[in-house]
C-alpha positions, 0 to 999 in steps of 0.5 A: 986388472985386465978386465977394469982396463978393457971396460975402460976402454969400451966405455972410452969407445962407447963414449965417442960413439954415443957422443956423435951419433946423438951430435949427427942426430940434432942435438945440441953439445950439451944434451949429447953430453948429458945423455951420453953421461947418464947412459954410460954411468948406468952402464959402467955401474952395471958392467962393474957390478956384473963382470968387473968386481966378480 
């Protein structure tokens, strides 16, 4: 449980880092959002299958 709570909280963190580093950059709210999305599914996909659900 530990574990699926922590990584929720990074991606949580993660999210509205990426978000507004890539808004403070020039992009427009909607492709921040989709590339911030995208990033952060890969991520968690890779996070759940490596360290999660281990």
């Amino acid at each position: 449980m530990f574990r699926f709570v922590f990584a929720l909280f990074i991606q949580m963190v993660a999210n509205s880092l990426l978000l507004s580093s890539l808004m403070a950059a020039g992009l427009t709210v909607w492709k921040a959002q989709i590339i911030t999305t995208v990033s952060l599914t890969i991520f968690t996909y890779i996070g759940g299958k490596l360290w999660i659900f281990r």
